[in-house]
N, C-alpha and C positions, 0 to 999 in steps of 0.2 A: 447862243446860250443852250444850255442842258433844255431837253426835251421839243426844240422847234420842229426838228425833223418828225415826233411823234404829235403831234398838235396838228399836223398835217393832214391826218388821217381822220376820216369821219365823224368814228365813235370814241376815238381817243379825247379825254380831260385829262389837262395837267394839274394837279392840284400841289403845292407847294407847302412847306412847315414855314412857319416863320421864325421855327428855330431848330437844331437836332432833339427829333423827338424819339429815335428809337423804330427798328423795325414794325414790331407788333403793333405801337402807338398809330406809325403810320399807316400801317395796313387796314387797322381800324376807322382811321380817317376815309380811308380809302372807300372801305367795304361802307363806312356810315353816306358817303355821298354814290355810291353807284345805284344805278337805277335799272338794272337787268333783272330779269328773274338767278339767273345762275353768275358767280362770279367766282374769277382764276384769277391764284395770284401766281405770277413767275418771276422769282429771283434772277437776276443781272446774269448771272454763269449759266442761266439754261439757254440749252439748245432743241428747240422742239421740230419731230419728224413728222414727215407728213404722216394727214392721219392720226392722228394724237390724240384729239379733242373727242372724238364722234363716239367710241366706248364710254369716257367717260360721262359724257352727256346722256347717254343712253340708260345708265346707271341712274343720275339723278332725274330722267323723267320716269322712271322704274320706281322713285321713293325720292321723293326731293328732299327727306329731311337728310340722306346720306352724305356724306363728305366721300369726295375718291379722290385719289392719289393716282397718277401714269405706273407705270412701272419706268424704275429708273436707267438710264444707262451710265455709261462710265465713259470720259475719252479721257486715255493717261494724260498725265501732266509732265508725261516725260516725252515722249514724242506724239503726243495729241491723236496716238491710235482711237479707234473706237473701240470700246468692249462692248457688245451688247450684257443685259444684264439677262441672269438665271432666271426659269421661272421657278423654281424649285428655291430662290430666296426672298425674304419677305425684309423690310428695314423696320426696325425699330431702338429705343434708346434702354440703353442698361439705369440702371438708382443713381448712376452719376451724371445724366442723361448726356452721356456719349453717343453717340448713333454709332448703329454697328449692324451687320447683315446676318439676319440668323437662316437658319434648315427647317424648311414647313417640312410638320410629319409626315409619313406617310398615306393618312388619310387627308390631310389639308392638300399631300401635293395631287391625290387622289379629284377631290373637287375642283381645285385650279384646271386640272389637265381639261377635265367639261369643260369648262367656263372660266380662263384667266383673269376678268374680270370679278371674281365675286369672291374670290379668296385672300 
């Protein structure tokens, strides 16, 4: 059944809907029973590189009330290249809340170049 091979694992809990409750719904479930200081959610489609975590984490012992985000990359869906992703774009959603990759100004790409984590 779904999840045996992750139930395998130490700190892994399976926690189950007992009926479809919806992304968010679930995630909340999620985040209301975990008992970490820090907690990451990752969608079914990610692929995480080594190394991933340790900025970010670094970020929320910096200010634990921060939420951070990786920087993303891309692998096509046409021949499951990899793209790495720009650091010179930043994701966000347009008023239709489409997500879509926009161009940090000059001065934002200016503070990234310091420190990619803080822009």
């Amino acid at each position: 059944e779904d999840g045996l091979e992750l139930a395998k694992i130490d700190k892994v809990r399976i926690i189950r809907n007992d009926k479809r409750e919806g992304l968010v719904r679930s995630r909340v479930r999620g985040a209301d029973a975990a008992v970490s200081s820090v907690l990451t959610f990752l969608d079914s489609h990610v692929e995480c590189n080594e190394r991933w975590l340790e900025p970010l984490l670094e970020r929320v012992r910096e200010d634990p009330s921060r939420v951070v985000c990786p920087v993303i990359d891309v692998i096509s869906m046409d021949n499951f290249q990899y793209i790495g992703a720009s650091a010179d774009l930043r994701g966000g959603f347009d008023w239709n809340l489409i997500f879509k990759w926009e161009y940090l100004s000059p001065s934002e790409r200016a503070v990234r170049h310091n420190d990619p984590t803080t822009a």
